[in-house]
Backbone as a ProteinNet text record, in pm:
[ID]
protein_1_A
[PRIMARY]
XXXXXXXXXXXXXXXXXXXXXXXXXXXXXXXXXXXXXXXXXXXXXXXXXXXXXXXXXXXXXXXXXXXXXXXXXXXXXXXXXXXXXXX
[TERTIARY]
-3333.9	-3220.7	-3226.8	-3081.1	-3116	-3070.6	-3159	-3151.4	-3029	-2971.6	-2826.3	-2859.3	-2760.9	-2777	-2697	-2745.9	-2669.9	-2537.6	-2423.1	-2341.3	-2358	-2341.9	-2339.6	-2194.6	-2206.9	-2073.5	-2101	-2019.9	-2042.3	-1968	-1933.6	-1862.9	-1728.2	-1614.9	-1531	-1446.4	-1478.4	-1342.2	-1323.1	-1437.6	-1440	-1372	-1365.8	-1326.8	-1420.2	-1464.1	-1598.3	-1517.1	-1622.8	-1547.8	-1723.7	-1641.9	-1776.4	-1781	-1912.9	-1865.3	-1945.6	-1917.1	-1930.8	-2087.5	-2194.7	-2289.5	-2423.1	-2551.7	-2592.5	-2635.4	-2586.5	-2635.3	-2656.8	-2665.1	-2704	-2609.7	-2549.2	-2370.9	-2394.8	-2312.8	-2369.6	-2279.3	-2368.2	-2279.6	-2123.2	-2138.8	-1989.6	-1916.2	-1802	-1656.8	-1558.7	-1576	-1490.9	-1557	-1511.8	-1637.9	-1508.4	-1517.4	-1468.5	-1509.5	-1460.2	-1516.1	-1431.4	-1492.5	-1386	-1443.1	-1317.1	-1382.3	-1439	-1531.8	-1641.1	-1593.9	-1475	-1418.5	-1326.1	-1189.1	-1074	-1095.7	-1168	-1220.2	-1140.7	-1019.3	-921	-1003	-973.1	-1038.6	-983.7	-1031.2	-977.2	-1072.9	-999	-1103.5	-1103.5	-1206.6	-1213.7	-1344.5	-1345.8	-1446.5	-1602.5	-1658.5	-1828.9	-1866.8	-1831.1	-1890.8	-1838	-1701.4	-1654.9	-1709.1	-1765.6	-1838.6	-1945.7	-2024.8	-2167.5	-2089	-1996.3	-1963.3	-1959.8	-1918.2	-1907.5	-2001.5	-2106.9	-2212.9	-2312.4	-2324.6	-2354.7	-2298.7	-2157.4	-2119.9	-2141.8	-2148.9	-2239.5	-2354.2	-2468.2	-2586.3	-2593.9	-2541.9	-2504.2	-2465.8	-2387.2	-2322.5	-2485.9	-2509.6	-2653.8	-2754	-2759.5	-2876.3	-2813.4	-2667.5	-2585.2	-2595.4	-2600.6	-2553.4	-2410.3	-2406.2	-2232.3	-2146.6	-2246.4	-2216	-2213.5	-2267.9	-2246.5	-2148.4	-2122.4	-2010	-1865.7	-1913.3	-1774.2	-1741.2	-1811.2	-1799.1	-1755.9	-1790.2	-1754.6	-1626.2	-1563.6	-1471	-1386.5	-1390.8	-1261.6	-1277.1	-1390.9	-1346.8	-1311.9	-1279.8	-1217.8	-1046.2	-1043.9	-884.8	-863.2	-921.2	-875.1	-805.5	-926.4	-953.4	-924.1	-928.3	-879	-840.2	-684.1	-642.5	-600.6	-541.7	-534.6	-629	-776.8	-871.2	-968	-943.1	-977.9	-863.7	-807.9	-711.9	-757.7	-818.6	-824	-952.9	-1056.8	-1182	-1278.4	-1189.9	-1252.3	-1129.7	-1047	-993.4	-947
4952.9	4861.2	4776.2	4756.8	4694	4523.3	4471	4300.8	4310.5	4197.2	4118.6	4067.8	4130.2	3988.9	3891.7	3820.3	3687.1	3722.6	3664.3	3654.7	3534.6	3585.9	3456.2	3392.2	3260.2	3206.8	3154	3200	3114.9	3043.1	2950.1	2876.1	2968.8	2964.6	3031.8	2945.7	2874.8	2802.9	2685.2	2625.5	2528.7	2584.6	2727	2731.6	2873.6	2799.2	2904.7	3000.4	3123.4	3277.2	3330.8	3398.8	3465.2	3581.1	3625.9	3788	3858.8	4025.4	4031.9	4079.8	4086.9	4088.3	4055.2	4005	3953.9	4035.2	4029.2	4072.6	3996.1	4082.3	3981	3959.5	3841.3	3791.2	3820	3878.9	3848.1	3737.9	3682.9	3522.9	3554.2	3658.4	3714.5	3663.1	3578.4	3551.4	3668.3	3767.9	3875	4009.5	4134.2	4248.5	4363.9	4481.3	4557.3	4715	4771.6	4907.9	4988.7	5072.6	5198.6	5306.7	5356.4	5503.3	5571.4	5623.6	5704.4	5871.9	5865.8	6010.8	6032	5912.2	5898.4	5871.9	5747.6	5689.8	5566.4	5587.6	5449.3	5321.2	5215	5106.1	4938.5	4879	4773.1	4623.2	4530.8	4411.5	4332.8	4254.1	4166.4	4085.7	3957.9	3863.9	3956.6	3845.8	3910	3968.8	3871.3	3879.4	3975.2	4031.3	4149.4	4257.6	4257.4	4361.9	4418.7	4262.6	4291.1	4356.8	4313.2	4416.7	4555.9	4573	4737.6	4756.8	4748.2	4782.9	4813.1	4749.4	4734.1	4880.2	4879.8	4916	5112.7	5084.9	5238.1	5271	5183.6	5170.4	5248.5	5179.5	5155	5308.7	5375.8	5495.4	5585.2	5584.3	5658.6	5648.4	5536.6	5518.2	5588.8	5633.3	5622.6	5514.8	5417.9	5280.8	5252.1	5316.3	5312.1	5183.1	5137.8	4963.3	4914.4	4833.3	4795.3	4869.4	4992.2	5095.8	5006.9	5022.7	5017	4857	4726.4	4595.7	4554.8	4657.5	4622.2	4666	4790.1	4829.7	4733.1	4687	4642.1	4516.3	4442.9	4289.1	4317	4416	4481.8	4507.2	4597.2	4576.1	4425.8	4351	4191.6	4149.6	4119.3	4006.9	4081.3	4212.7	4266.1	4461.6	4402.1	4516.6	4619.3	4543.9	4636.5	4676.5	4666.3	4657	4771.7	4758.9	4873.2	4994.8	5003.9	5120	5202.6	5138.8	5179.5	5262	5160.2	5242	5260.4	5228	5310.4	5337.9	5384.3	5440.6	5606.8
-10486.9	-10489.2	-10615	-10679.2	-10804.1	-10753	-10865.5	-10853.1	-10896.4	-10857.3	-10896.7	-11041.7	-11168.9	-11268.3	-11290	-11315.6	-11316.1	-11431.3	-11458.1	-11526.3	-11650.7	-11745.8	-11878	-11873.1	-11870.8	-11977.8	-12094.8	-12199.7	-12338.1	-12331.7	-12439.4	-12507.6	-12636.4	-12621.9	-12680.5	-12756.9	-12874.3	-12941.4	-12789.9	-12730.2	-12635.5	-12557.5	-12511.6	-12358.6	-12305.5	-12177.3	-12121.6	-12120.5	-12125.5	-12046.4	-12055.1	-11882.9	-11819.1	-11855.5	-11922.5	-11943.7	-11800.2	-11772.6	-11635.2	-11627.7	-11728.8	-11713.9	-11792.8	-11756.8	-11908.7	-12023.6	-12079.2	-12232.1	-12350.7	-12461.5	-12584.3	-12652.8	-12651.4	-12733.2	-12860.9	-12934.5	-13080.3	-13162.9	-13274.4	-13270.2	-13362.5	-13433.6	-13526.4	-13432.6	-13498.4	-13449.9	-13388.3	-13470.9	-13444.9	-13539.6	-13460	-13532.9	-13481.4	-13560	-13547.4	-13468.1	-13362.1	-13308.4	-13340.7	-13351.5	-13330.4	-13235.9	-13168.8	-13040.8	-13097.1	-13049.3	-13072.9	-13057.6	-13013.9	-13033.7	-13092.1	-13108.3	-13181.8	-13322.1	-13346.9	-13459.3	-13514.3	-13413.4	-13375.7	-13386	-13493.7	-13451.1	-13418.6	-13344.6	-13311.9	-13341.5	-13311.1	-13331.9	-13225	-13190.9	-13063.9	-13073	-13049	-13030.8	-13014.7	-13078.1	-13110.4	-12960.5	-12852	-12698.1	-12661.2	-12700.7	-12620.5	-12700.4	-12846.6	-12887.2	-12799.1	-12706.1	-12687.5	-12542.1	-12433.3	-12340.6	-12371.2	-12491	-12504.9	-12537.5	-12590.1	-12683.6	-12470.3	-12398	-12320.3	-12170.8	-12220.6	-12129	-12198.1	-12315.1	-12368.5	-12331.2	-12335.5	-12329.1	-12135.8	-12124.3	-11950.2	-11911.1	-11989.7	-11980.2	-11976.2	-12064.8	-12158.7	-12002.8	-11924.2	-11804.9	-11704.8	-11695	-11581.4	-11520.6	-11526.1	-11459	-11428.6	-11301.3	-11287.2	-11258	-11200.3	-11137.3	-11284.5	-11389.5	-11495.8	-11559.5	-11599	-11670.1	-11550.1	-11451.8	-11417.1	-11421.1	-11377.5	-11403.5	-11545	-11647.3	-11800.8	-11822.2	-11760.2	-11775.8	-11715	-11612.7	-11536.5	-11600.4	-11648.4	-11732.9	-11814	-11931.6	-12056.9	-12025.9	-11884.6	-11870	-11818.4	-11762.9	-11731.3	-11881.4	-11950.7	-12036.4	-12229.9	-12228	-12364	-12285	-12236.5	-12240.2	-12338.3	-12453	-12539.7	-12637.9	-12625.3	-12689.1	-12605.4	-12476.8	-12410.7	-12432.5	-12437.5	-12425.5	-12558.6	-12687.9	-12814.1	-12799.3	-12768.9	-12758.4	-12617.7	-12528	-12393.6	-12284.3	-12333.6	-12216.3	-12274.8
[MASK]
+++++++++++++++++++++++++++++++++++++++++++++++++++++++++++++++++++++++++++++++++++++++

C-alpha cells in the first residue's frame, strides 16, 4: 500500500496554488515543453513544468495514481497546455 503524499502549495505572483503532488518546483517563472511525439511546444509556469516532468517520470514507474492526479490538475488548471503536450 502506498503512503499518501502530501500536496505542496507555493506561492504564485502572491496567490497559493496547490499542485496535486509533491515534487521539485523549479524556480523559472515560465519554461517551455514541447510533446515528446508532436514536437508542438507550449509555455506554462516553472511549477506546471515540474507536474509534467513528474507526471513522465510517473509514467516510466507505472504509477497510475500520480499519472492520473497530474493529468486531471493539468486539465483543471492549464487546459490548453495539456492538450499541446499530453493529451
Amino acid at each position: 500500500m502506498k503512503n499518501k503524499v502530501e500536496k505542496k502549495t507555493i506561492d504564485w505572483y502572491g496567490k497559493p496554488v496547490m499542485v496535486p503532488f509533491d515534487c521539485a518546483i523549479y524556480l523559472d517563472r515560465e519554461m517551455e515543453i514541447a510533446n515528446r511525439f508532436t514536437g508542438q511546444k507550449c509555455k506554462m509556469p516553472g511549477y506546471a513544468g515540474a507536474v509534467y516532468d513528474t507526471i513522465i517520470g510517473a509514467e516510466q514507474f507505472e504509477d497510475w495514481d500520480t499519472v492520473r492526479a497530474g493529468l486531471d490538475w493539468f486539465k483543471e488548471y492549464f487546459a490548453e497546455q495539456y492538450m499541446v503536450v499530453l493529451d
